[in-house]
N, C-alpha and C positions, 0 to 999 in steps of 0.2 A: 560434475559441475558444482564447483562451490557456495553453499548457502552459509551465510550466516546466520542463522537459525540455530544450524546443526549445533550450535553451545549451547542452546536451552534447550536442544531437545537431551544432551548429555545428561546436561543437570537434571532436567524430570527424572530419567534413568534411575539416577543413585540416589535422589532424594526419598530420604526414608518414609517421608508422608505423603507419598506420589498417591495422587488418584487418578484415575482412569484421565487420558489426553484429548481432547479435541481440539484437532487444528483448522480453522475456518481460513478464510479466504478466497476473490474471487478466483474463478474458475482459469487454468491455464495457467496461472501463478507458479505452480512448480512442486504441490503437495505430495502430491502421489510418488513421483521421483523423488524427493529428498526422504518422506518415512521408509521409502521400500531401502534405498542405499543406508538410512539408520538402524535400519530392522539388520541388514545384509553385516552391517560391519560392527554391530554391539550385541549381537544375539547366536546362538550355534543355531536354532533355527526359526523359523518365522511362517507364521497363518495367514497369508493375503484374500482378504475375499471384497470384490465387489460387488457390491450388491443392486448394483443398476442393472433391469430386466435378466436376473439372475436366477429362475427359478429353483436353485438349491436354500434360499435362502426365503424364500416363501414359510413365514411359519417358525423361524428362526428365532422370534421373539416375540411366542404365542403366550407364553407366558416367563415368569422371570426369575425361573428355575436355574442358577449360573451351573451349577454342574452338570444339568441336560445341555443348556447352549453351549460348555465347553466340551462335552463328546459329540454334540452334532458338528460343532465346527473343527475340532478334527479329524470326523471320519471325511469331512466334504474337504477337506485341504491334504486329507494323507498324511498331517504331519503329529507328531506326538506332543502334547503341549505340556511343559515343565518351569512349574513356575521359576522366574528369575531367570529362564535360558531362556523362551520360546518370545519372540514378539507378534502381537496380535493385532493385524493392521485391516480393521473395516472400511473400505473405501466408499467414496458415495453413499455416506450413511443415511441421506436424504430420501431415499430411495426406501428405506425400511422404515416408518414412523415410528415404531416404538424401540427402535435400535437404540437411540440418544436416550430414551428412560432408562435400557436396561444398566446404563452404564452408571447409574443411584446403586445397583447393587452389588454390581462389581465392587463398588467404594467399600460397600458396609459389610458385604460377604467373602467375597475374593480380591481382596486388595493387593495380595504378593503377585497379581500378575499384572503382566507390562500391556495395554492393550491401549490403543489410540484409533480413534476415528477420525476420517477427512471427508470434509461435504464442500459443495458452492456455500456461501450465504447466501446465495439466490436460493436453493435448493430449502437450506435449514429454516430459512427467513416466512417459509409458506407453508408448513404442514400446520393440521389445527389436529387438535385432539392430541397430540402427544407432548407430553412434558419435558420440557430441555431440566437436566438436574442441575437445577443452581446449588451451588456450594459444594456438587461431589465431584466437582471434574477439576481439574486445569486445564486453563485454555491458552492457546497461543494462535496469534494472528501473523499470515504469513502472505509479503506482498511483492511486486514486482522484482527483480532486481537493480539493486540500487549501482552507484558508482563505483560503489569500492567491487561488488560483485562482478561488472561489466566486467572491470580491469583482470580480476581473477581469470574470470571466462577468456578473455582474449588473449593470454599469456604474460600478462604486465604484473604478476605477483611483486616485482620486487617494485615497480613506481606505488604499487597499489600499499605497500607496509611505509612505503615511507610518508604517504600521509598522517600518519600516526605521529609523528615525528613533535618532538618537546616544544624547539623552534621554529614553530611554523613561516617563518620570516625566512629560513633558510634554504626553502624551496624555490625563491625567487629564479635563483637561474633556469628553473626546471620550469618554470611558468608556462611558457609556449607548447613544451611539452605537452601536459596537463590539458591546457586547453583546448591545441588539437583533440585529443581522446575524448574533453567533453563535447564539443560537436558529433564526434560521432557516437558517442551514448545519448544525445540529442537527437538525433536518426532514431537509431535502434531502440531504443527506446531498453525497456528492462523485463518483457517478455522472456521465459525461459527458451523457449524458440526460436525466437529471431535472434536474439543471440548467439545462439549457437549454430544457427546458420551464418549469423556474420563473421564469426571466428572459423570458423571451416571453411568460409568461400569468401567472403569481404564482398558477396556479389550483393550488392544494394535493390537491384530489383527482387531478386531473391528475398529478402526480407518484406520488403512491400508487400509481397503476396500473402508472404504469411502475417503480418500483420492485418493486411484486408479481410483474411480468412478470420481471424480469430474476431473481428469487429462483426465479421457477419454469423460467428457461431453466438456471439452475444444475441445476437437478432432473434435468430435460431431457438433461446432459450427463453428470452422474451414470449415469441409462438407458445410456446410448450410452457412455462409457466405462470402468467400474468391471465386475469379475466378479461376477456376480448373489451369488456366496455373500456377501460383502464388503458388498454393498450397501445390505443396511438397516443396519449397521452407521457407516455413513457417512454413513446419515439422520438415524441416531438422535444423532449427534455433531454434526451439521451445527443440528438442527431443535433442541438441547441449548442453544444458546449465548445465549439471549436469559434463559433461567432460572439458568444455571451465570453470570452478569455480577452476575442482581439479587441474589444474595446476598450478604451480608455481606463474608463471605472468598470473593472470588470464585477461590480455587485450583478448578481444575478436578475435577470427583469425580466418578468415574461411576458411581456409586448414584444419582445424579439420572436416569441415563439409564434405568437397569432393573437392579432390588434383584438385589444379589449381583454384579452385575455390575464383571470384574475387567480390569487395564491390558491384559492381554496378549493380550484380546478384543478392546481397540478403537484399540492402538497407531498399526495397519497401515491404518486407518478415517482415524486423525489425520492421520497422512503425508500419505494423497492430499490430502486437505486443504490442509493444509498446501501441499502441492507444486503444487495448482491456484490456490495465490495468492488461496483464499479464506478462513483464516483464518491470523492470528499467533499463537504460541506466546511467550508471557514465560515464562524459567524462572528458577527460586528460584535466589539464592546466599544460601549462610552465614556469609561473611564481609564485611566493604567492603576487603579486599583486594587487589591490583591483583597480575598480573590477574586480573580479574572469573571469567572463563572457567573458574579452577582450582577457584572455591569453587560450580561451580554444582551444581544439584542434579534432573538430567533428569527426576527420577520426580516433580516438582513442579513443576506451570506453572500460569498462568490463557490462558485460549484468546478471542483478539478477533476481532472480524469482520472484512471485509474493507471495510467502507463501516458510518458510522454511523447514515445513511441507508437502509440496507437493515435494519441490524438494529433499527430503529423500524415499519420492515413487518413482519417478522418478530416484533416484538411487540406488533403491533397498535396501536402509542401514538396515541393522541387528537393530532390538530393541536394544539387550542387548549392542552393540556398541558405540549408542547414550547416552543410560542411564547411563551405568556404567565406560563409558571411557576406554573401551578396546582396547589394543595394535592395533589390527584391524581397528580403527578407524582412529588411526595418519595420517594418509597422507590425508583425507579429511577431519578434525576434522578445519584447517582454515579455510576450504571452506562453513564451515556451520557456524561459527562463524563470517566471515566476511558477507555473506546471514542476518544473523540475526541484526547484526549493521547496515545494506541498508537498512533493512526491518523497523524497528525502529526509528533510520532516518527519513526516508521519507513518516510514516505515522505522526509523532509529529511535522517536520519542516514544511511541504509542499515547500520546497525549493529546488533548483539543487544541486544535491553534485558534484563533481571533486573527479580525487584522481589527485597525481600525479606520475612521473619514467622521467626518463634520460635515455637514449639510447647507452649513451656512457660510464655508470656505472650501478653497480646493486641498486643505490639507486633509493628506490620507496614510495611512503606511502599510505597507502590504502584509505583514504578520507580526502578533505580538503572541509574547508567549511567556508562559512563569514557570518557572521551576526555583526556587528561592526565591528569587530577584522576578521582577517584571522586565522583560527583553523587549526593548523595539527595533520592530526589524524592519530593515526598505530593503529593497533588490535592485540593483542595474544589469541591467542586458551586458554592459560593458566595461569600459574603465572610468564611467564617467561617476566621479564624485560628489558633488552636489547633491547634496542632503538637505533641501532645506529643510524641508516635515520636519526630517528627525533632529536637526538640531534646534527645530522650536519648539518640538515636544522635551526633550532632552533638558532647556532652558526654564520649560516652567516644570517640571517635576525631577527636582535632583536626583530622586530615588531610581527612578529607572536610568537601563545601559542599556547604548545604544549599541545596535549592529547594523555594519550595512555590508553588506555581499553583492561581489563583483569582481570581475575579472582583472581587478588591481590588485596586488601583495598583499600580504597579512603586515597591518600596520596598526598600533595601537595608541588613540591620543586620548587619554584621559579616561569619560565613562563613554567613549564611540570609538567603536573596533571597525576596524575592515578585513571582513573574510574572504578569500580568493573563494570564488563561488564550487571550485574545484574540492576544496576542505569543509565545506560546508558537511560532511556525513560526518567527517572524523571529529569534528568542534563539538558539534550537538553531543556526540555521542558520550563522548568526554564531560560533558557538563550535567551529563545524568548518572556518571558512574558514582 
């Protein structure tokens, strides 16, 4: 299965100033499979050890002797470790507390060898006492798969390169195309799982299951790692987010959660969250300002999931809804569309998004975002063009350009672009190269 990742995990490879790798991300994302296929296909051979209830691995980093840890880990792997040939892949690092320290020394003692770790963020996010090494690792964050990946998985390599395409305007006859496809990446969401059950079988219930599994292994992990006082609190926020989308203003409120109920109750709920890489946090700014960062406004965000595909299990959407856009669908059909633009976003920028709204009008715009320029962005479910937000934001600050994405052509008037919501990975991504 194709990741796109797999380019930066090249570049770590050969970069001569490579220190040790940690790749975070939530859980089922696809970590373990893509290091073990990079291990398999850049290395003659490779040390896999996981280290969840592992007993060979007890003691392993009793102290932070790198030549002892590299003859215990390859008498317990069998394999001969040489630097620049062998890759050295710690899985569920979380599981060893002082595993993530030992890798400060690696940096400063044993740098020629190639060695990366993968954990949860839920996992990483919760041990005390042991020191994450800032400044000796590289990290890379690795998240659902996106569109352009769907298309790979399902065998559409050649519609999937041609988003890439100079003229983006000349997709148009392909439009129908495209959009079919994103309905059903709106299903399936970007799960490495369900995906690959939907490219193997296109059986739709078949995915639902596995997408209900992995919502209830999140549960699952919740149990086993959250302090029970904490923990409905982290349900109630977690089990919150399919209803806090379908509203209008989807800023996050929690009176949706349980009446009266106040921030400083479920801050500490959101974090985890947050820090298990299962949901995104957009928070408000009041300015289009640069930079962004100065005018934000923390006590204001809308909360996304971590797969758009999950949160259509979690709210139970009808197949035939999502795929064929039926009347049924309208009053959540934003809610999954704007899901899908977060989710896209913020696997291709690695950066903060904003949206912004006014208090004292209904204007709102669903994401702003800077990279040079300050971007305002609106989303439509559809073809429907009407922009007002953005063309009275647009009117009083000449400086910023507008976007608006939606299932009408790539058409460009002036500082207000229209992105087919289908180019939306391949636009972004292009604008940060």
């Amino acid at each position: 299965m194709r990741r796109k990742i797999y380019n930066s995990l090249c570049q770590w490879k050969d970069d001569p100033q490579r220190k040790p790798l940690v790749l975070e991300g939530a859980r089922q994302v696809g970590k373990t499979w893509t290091l073990k296929e990079f291990g398999k296909i850049n290395f003659n051979n490779m040390v896999y050890i996981n280290c969840d209830h592992n007993p060979q691995t007890a003691g392993l980093f009793q102290d932070f002797d790198i030549q002892r840890i590299l003859r215990y880990l390859s008498a317990i792997s069998g394999q001969t470790i040489i630097p620049g040939k062998t890759f050295i892949f710690l899985d569920e690092i979380q599981e060893e507390p002082l595993g993530l320290t030992s890798l400060k020394y690696f940096c400063e003692n044993a740098r020629e060898y190639h060695i990366a770790v993968a954990g949860s963020l839920l996992g990483l996010s919760v041990h005390e006492g042991s020191g994450f090494p800032v400044g000796k690792v590289d990290e890379l964050n690795m998240y659902p798969m996106t569109f352009r990946e769907f298309l790979w998985a399902i065998g559409q390599e050649r519609l999937a390169d041609l988003l890439d395409t100079e003229n983006p305007e000349n997709l148009s006859p392909m439009a129908d195309t495209f959009i079919e496809l994103l309905r059903q990446y709106y299903y399936v969401g970007g799960m490495p799982e369900a995906v690959a059950a939907y490219a193997d079988s296109q059986d739709l219930k078949r995915v639902r299951r596995i997408q209900d599994r992995i919502v209830s292994d999140y549960d699952a992990d919740f149990s086993k790692h959250i302090p029970a006082a904490l923990l409905p609190r982290v349900r109630m926020v977690w089990n919150s987010i399919p209803s806090q989308l379908a509203r209008e203003n989807k800023k996050f409120t929690y009176s949706i959660m349980k009446k009266g109920a106040r921030a400083k109750d479920y801050d500490m709920a959101i974090t985890w969250l947050k820090d298990a890489g299962l949901v995104y946090p957009v928070t408000k700014v009041n300015q289009f300002s640069k930079p962004l960062n100065f005018y934000e406004d923390p006590d204001a965000f809308k909360l996304y999931a971590l797969d758009l595909g999950l949160l259509g299990a979690m709210a139970q959407t009808d197949p035939a809804d999502i795929l064929t856009g039926n009347t049924g669908f309208v009053e959540y059909k934003g809610a999954f569309t704007e899901q899908y633009v977060a989710q896209q976003l913020i696997a291709t920028l690695h950066n903060k998004l904003h949206y912004y709204s006014r208090s004292d009008s209904r204007m709102e715009l669903d994401f702003v975002y800077q990279s040079g320029n300050v971007y305002a962005i609106e989303v439509k479910a559809e073809e429907n063009l009407n922009a007002k937000s953005l063309k009275t934001i647009l009117d009083k600050h000449p400086e910023v350009i507008g976007l608006r994405l939606s299932m009408s052509g790539y058409r460009k008037e002036d500082r207000l672009i229209n992105i087919p919501l289908y180019l939306v990975e391949s636009w972004f991504g292009k604008l940060e190269e």
